[in-house]
LUMLUMGU-225404 format. One record per residue (C-alpha): residue number from 0; residue in one letter; chain; x, y, z. Coordinates in steps of 0.25 Angstrom, whole numbers, always signed. Each point is the difference from the previous one (the first is absolute). Layout:
N
GULUM numar guti kolvex    px    py    pz
GULUM   NUM    A      A     X     Y     Z
...
This chain:
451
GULUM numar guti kolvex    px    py    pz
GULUM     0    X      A   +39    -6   +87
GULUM     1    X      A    -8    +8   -11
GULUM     2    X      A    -3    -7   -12
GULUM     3    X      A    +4    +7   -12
GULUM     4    X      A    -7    -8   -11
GULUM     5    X      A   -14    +4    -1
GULUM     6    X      A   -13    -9    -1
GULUM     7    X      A   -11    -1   -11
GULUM     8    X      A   -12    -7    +4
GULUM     9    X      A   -11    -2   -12
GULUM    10    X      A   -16    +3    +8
GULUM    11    X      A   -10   -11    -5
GULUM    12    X      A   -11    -8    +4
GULUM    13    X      A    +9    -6   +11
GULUM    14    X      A    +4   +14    +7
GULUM    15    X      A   -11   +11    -6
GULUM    16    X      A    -7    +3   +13
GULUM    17    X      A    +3   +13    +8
GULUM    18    X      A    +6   -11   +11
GULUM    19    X      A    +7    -7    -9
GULUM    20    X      A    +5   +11    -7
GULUM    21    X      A    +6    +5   +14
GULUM    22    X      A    +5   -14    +3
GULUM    23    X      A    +9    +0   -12
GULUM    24    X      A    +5   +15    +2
GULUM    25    X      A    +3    -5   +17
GULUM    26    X      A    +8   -11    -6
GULUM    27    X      A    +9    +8    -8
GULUM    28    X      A    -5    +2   -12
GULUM    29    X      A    +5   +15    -5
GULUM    30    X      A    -7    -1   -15
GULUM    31    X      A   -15    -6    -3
GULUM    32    X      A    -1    -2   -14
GULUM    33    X      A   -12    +0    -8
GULUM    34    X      A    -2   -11   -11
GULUM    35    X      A    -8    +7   -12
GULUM    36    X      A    -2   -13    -6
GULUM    37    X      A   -11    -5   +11
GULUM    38    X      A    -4   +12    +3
GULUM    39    X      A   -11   +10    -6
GULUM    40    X      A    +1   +14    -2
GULUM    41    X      A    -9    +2   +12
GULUM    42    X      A    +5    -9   +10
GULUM    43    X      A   +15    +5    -4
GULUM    44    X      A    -5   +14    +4
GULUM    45    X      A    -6    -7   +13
GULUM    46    X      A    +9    -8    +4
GULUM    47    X      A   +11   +14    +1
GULUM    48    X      A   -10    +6    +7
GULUM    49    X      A    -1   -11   +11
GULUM    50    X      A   +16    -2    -1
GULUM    51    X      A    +1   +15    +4
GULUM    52    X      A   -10    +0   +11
GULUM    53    X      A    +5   -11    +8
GULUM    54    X      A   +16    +0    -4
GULUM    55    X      A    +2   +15    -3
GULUM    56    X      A   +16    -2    +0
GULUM    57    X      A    +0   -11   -10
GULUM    58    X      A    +4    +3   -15
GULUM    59    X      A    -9    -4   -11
GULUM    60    X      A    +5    -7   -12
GULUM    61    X      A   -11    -2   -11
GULUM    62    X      A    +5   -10    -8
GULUM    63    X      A    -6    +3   -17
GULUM    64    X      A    -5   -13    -6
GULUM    65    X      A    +5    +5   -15
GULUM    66    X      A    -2   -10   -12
GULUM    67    X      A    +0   -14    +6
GULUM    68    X      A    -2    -7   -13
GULUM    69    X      A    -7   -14    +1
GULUM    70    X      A    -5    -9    -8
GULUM    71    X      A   -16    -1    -5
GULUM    72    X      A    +0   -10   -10
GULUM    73    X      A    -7   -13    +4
GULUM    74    X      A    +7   -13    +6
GULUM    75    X      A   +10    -8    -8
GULUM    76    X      A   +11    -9    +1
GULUM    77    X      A   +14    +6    -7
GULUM    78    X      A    +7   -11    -4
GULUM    79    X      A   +17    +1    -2
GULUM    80    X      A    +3    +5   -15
GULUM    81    X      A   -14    +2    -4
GULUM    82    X      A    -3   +14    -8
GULUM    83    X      A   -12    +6    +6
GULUM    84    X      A    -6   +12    -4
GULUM    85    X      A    -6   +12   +11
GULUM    86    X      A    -7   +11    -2
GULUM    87    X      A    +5   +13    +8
GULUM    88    X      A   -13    +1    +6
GULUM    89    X      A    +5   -13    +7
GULUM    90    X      A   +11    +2    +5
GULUM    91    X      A    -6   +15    +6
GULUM    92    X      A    +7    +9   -12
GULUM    93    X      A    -7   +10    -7
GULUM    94    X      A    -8    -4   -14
GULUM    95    X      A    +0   +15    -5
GULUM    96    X      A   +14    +2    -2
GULUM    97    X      A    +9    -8   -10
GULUM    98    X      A    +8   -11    +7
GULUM    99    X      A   +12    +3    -5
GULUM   100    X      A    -2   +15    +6
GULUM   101    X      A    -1    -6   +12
GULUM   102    X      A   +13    -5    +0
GULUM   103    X      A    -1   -13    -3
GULUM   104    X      A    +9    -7    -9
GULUM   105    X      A    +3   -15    -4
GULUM   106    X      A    +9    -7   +10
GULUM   107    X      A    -5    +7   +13
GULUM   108    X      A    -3   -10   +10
GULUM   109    X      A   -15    +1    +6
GULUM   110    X      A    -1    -6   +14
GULUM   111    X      A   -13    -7    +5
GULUM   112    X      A    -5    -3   +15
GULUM   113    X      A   +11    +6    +9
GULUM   114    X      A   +11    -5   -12
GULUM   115    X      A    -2   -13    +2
GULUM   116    X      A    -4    -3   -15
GULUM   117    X      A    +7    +7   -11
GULUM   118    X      A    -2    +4   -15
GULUM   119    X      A    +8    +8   -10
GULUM   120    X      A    -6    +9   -11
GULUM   121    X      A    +3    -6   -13
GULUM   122    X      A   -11    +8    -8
GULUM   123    X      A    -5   +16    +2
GULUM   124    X      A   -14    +3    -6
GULUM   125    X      A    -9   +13    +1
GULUM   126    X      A    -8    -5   +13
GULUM   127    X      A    +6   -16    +4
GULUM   128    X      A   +13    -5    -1
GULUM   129    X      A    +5   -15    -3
GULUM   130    X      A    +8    -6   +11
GULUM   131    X      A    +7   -15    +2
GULUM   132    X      A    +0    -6   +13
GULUM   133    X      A   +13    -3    +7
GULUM   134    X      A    -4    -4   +15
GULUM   135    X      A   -14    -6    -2
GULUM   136    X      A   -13    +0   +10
GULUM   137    X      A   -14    +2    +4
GULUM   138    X      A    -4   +16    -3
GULUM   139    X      A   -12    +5    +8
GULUM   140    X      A    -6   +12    -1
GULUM   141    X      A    +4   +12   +11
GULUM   142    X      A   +15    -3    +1
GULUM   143    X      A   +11    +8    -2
GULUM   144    X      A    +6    +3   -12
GULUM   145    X      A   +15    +7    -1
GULUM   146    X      A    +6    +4   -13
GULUM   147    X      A   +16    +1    +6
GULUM   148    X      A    +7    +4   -14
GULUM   149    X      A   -11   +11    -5
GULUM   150    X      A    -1   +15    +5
GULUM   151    X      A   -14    -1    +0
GULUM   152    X      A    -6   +14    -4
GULUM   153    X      A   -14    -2    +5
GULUM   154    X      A    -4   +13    +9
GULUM   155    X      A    +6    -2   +14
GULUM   156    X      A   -11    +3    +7
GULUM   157    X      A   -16    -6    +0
GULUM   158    X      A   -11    +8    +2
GULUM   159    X      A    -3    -4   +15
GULUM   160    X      A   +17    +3    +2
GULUM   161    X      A    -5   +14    -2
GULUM   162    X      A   -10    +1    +8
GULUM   163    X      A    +8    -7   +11
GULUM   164    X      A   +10   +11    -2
GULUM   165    X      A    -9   +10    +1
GULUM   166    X      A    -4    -5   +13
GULUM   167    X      A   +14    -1    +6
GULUM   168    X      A    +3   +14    -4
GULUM   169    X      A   -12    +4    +6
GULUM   170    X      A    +4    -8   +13
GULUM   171    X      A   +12    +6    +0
GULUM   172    X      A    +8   -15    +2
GULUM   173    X      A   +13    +0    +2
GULUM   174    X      A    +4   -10   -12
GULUM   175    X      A    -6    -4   -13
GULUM   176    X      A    +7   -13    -6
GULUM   177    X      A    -1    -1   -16
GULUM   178    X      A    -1   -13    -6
GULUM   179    X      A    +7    -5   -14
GULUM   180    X      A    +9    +9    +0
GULUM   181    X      A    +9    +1   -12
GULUM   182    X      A    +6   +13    -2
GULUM   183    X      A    +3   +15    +8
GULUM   184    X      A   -12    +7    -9
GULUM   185    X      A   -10   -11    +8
GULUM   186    X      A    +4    +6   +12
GULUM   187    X      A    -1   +13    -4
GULUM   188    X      A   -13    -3    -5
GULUM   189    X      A    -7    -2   +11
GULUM   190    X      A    +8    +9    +9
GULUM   191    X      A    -8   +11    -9
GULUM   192    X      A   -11    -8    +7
GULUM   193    X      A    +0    -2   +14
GULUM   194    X      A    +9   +15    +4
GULUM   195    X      A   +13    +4    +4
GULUM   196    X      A    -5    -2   +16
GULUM   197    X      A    -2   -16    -3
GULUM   198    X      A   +13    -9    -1
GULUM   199    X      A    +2   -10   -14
GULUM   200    X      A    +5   -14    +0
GULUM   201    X      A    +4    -6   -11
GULUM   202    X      A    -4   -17    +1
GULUM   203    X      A   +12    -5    -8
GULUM   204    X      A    -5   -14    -5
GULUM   205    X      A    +3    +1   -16
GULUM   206    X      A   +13    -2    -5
GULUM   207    X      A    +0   +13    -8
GULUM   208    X      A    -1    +8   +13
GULUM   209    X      A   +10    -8    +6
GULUM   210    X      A    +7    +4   -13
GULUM   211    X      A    -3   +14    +4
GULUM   212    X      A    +1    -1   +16
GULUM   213    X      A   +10   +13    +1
GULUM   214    X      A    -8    +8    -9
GULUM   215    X      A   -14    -2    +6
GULUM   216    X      A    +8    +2   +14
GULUM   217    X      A    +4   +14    -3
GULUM   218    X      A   -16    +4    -3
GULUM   219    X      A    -4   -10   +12
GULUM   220    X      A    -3    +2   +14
GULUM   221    X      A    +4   -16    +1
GULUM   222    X      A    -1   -13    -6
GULUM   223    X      A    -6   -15    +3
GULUM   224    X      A    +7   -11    -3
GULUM   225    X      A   -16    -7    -2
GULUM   226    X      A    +6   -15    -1
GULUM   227    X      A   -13    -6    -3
GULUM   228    X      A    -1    +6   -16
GULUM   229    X      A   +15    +1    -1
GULUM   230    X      A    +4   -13    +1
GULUM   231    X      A   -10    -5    -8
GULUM   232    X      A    +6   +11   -11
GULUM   233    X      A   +14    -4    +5
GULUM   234    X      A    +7   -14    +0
GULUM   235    X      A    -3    -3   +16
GULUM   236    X      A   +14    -2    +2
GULUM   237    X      A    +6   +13    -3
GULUM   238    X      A   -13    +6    +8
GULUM   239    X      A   +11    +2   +12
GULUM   240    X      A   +10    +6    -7
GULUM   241    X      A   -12   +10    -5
GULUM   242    X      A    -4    +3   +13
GULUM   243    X      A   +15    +4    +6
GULUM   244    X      A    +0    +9   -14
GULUM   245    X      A   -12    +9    +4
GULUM   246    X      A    +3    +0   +13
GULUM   247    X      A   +14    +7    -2
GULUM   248    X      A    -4    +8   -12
GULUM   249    X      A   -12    +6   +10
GULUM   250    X      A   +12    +2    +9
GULUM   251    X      A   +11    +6    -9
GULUM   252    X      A   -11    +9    -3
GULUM   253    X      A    -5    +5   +12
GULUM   254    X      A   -15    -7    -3
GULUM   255    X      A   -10    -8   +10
GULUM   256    X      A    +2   -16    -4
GULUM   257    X      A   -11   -12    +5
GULUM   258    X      A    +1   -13    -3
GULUM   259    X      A   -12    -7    +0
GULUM   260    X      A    -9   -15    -4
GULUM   261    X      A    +1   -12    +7
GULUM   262    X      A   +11    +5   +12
GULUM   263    X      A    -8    -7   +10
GULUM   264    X      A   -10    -9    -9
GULUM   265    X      A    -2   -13    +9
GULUM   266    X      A    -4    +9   +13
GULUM   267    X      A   -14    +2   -11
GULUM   268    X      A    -3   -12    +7
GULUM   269    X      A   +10    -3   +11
GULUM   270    X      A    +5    +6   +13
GULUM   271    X      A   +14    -2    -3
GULUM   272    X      A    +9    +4   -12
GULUM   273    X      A    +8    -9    -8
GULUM   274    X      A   +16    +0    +2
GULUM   275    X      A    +0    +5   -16
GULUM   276    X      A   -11   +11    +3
GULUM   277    X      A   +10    +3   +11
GULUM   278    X      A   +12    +2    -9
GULUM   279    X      A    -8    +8   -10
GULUM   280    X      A    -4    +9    +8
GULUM   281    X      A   +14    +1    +6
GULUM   282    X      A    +6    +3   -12
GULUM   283    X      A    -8   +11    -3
GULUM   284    X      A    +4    +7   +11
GULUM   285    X      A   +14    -4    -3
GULUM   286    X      A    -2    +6   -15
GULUM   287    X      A    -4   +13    +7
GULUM   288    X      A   -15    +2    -3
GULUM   289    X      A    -8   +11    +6
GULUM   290    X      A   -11   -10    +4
GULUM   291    X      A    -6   -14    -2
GULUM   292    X      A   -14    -2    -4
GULUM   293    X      A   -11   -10    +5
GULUM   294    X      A   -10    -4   -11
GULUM   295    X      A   -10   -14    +1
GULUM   296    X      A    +8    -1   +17
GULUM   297    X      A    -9   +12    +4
GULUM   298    X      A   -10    +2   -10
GULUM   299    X      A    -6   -14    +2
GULUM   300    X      A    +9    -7   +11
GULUM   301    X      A    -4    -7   +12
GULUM   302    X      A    +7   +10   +10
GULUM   303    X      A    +3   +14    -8
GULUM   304    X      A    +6    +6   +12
GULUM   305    X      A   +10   -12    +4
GULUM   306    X      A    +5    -1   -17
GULUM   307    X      A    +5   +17    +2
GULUM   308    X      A    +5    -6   +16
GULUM   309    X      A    +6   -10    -7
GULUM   310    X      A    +7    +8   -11
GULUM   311    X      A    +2   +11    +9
GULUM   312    X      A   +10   -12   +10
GULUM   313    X      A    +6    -3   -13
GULUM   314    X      A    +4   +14    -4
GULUM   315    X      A    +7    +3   +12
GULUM   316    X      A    +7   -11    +2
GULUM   317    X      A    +7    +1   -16
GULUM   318    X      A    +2   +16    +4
GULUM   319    X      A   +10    -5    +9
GULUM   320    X      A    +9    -8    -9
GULUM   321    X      A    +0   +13    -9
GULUM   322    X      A    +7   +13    -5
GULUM   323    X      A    -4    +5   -13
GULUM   324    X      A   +10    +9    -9
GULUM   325    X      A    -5   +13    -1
GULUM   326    X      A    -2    -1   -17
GULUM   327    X      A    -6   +14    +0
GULUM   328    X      A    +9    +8    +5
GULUM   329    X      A   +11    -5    -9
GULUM   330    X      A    -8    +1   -11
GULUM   331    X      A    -6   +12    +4
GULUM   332    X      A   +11    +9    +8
GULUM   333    X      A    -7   +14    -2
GULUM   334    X      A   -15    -4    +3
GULUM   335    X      A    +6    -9   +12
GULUM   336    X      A   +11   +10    +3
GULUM   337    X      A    -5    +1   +16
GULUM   338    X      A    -8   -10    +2
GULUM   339    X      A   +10    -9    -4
GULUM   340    X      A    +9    +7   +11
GULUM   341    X      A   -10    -1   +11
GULUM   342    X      A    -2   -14    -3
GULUM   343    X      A   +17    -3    -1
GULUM   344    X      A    -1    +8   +14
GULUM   345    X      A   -10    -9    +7
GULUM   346    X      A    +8   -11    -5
GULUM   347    X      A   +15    +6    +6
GULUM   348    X      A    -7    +3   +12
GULUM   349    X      A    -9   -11    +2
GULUM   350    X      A   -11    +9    +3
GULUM   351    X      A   -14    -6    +4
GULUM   352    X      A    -9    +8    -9
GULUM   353    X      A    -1   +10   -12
GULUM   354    X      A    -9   +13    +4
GULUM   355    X      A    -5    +6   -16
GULUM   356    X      A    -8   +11    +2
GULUM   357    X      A    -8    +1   -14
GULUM   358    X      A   -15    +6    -4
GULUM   359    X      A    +1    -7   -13
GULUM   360    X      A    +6   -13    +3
GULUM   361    X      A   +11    +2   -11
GULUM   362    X      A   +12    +2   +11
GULUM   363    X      A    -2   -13    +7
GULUM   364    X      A    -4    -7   -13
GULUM   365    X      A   +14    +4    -3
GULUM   366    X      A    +4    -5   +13
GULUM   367    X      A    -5   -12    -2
GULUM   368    X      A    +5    -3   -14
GULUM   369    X      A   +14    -1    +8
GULUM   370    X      A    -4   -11    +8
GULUM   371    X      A    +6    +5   +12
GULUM   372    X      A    +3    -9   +11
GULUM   373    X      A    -8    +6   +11
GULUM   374    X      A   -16    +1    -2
GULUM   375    X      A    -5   +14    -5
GULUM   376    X      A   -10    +8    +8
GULUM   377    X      A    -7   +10    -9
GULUM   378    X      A    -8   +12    +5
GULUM   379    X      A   -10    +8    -9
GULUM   380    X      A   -11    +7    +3
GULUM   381    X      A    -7    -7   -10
GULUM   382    X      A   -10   -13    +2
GULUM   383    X      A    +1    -2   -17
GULUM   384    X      A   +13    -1    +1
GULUM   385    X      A    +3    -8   +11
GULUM   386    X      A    -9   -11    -5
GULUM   387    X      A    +8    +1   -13
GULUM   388    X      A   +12    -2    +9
GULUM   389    X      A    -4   -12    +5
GULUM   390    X      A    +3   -10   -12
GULUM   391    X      A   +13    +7    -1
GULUM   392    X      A   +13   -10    +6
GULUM   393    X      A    +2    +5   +14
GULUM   394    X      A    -7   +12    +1
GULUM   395    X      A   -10    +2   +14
GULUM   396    X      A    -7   +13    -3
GULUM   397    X      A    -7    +8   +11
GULUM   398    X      A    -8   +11    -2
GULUM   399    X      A    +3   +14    +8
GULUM   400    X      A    -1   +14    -2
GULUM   401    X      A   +13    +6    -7
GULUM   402    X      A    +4   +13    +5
GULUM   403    X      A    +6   +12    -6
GULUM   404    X      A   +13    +2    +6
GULUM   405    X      A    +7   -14    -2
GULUM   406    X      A    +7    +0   +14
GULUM   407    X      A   -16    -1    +4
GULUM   408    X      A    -3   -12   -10
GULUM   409    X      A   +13    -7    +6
GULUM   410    X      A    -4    +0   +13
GULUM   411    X      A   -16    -3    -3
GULUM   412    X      A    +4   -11   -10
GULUM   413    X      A    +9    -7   +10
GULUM   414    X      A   -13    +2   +11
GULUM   415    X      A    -8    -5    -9
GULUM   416    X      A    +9   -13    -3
GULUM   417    X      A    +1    +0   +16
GULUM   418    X      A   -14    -2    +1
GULUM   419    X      A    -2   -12   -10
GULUM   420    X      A   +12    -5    +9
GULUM   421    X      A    +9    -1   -15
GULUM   422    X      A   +11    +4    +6
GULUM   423    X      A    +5    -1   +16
GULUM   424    X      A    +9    +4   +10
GULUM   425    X      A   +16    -3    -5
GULUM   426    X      A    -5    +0   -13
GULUM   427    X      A   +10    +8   -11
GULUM   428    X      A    -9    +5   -11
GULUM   429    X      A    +6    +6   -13
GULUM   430    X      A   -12   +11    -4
GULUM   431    X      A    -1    +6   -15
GULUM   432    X      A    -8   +11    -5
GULUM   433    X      A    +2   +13    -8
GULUM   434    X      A    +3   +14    +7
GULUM   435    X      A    +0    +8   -14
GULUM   436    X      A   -16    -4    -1
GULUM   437    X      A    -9   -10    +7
GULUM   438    X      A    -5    -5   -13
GULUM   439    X      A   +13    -3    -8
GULUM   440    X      A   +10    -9    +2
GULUM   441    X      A    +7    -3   +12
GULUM   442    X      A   +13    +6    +1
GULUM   443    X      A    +4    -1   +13
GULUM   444    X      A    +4   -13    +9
GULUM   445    X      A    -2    +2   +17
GULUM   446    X      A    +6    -7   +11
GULUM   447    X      A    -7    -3   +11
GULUM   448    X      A    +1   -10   +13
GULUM   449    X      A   -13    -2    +6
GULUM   450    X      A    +2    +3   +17
């Protein structure tokens, strides 16, 4: 069986090595992302360049640190219905615009150490605001502070996100992953940065971009559900009922989706996942993401390659339970107009694979947006864009030559999909691609039994 729902694995000091790197891309791991925030410029750009040399047909995804804001002040205990006084400096906002022009305003709730203590904004001044403490505790300096109820108008992107964007354009990754979203014009933002040639996703972890989840889909090339800030932003428990709503707003729009943070936590330390991490994982799939992503499991875990093993087991054994409606193509009947019909025809006829011959990778992207019951080999000529294709639900890219004369391109696709044994002997296989132009569309649905 060929598992649909793609794997994210995070390189860190557990797997950067050029073995340990193969290990991970050997055990299934489709995507290696990059974290920013424990990374330097230079070690990002050499960490892509050891990527590429030992797993050339692995997708990059540079994942931007954006404004983590964090608090600076010095240690003190907050004590339930206390007013206390901060400085913006403290809690990592800046101290040259106006408060207020930053969006704060009284009654916002400011969030301290991961949410676990909580203060409310009682007073506005130029450069500190007035707060009363409502869930009491010791502060320390360096932890996170999340301000869930303000569109924080700070400029989305830090000095060293520049310089790591820069370096992901001139890498030519596959994926850039922007942090703090909260609005399309973010994304737009820094699509003006890295190129048309690089794929954006947009990390949903503030209310207002959940808020905002379709519009920021239609400028997208995908979203994150990132868990970690989001449910600190969100009360945890409507955390789930978040996840299934990006999930099926990426897939009513035709857009990547990951889920990601914490799937397979305890395997940080342990050999075995937890029945819960287990179910978490499961119902990601069940939700219909396009991939689920490993952070602290392979970054820093005790066995990088068994956690992706271990969610690769799981994957495959949820895909089984599972037939996902095809959201896109009712919501989308003239963009999905033949996929749609190819993928309905691989149902009817119980066909073994989907053949989508595409330079760009739009065609199968199409394809896939269906989620069609039988797995989908796409050909291109391109090694750009079948890296890209592999964080992409169901999707097997292989790279071959595209001929001319499409009877040609047929006949070499299906050799070519021969020879990575993706399709056998018996096998039906409904193929699509576009006779009016190689580079448009498909438009036209084949047949074929292989003998």
């Amino acid at each position: 069986m060929m598992r649909r729902t793609k794997i994210i694995a995070t390189v860190g000091p557990a797997c950067s090595t050029s073995e340990q790197i193969t290990a991970l891309a050997n055990a299934g791991a489709d995507v290696l992302r990059i974290n920013c925030s424990h990374q330097s410029t230079q070690q990002i750009s050499e960490l892509i360049d050891r990527i590429r040399s030992v797993a050339p047909s692995v997708a990059i995804l540079v994942d931007i640190q954006g404004p983590k804001h964090r608090y600076i002040g010095s240690e003190q205990m907050l004590h339930s219905g206390a007013l206390i006084t901060f400085a913006l400096s403290d809690i990592g906002l800046s101290t040259t615009t106006d408060a207020r022009e930053q969006g704060i305003e009284v009654g916002h709730r400011v969030l301290l150490n991961d949410g676990r203590l909580e203060v409310v904004i009682e007073k506005v001044g130029r450069d500190s605001i007035e707060v009363r403490v409502v869930q009491g505790g010791a502060l320390k300096p360096g932890k996170g502070v999340n301000m869930p109820d303000t569109e924080v108008t700070d400029d989305l992107l830090t000095a060293k996100d520049r310089s790591d964007i820069a370096v992901a354009r001139a890498k030519a990754v596959e994926v850039v992953a922007l942090s703090f979203v909260q609005k399309p014009q973010d994304i737009e933002q820094v699509r003006e940065l890295v190129g048309s040639n690089v794929m954006v996703v947009a990390k949903i972890e503030r209310p207002q971009a959940l808020e905002r989840i379709s519009e920021i889909c239609a400028v997208s090339d995908g979203v994150m559900a990132a868990r970690g800030d989001l449910g600190v932003e969100l009360p945890f428990e409507v955390v789930p009922a978040a996840q299934h709503k990006i999930a099926r707003t990426a897939l009513t729009q035709g857009v990547i989706s990951i889920c990601a943070t914490e799937m397979l936590e305890s395997m940080t330390t342990s050999t075995r996942p937890t029945r819960a991490e287990v179910a978490d994982v499961t119902g990601a799939v069940r939700d219909g993401f396009d991939a689920v992503m490993l952070s602290g499991e392979t970054a820093v875990g005790i066995d990088p390659p068994h956690a992706v093993e271990v969610m690769a087991r799981i994957c495959e054994a949820a895909e089984k339970e599972v037939v996902l409606p095809n959201l896109f193509a009712d919501t989308n009947p003239m963009r999905a107009g033949v996929t749609a019909s190819a993928s309905a025809l691989a149902k009817r006829m119980s066909a073994d694979v989907l053949l989508s011959l595409t330079f760009t990778g739009h065609s199968a992207l199409l394809l896939a947006a269906c989620r069609p019951t039988a797995p989908i080999v796409a050909i291109t000529p391109s090694e750009v864009v079948a890296r890209q294709m592999r964080l992409v639900w169901g999707l097997y890219p292989v790279v071959a030559e595209r001929a001319s004369d499409l009877d040609e391109a047929i006949a070499s696709a299906l050799t070519a999909a021969r020879k990575q044994q993706l399709i056998g002997p018996g096998n039906t296989v409904v193929i699509c691609a576009s006779r009016s132009n190689p580079r448009s569309n498909a438009d036209t649905i084949w047949l074929h039994t292989e003998r």
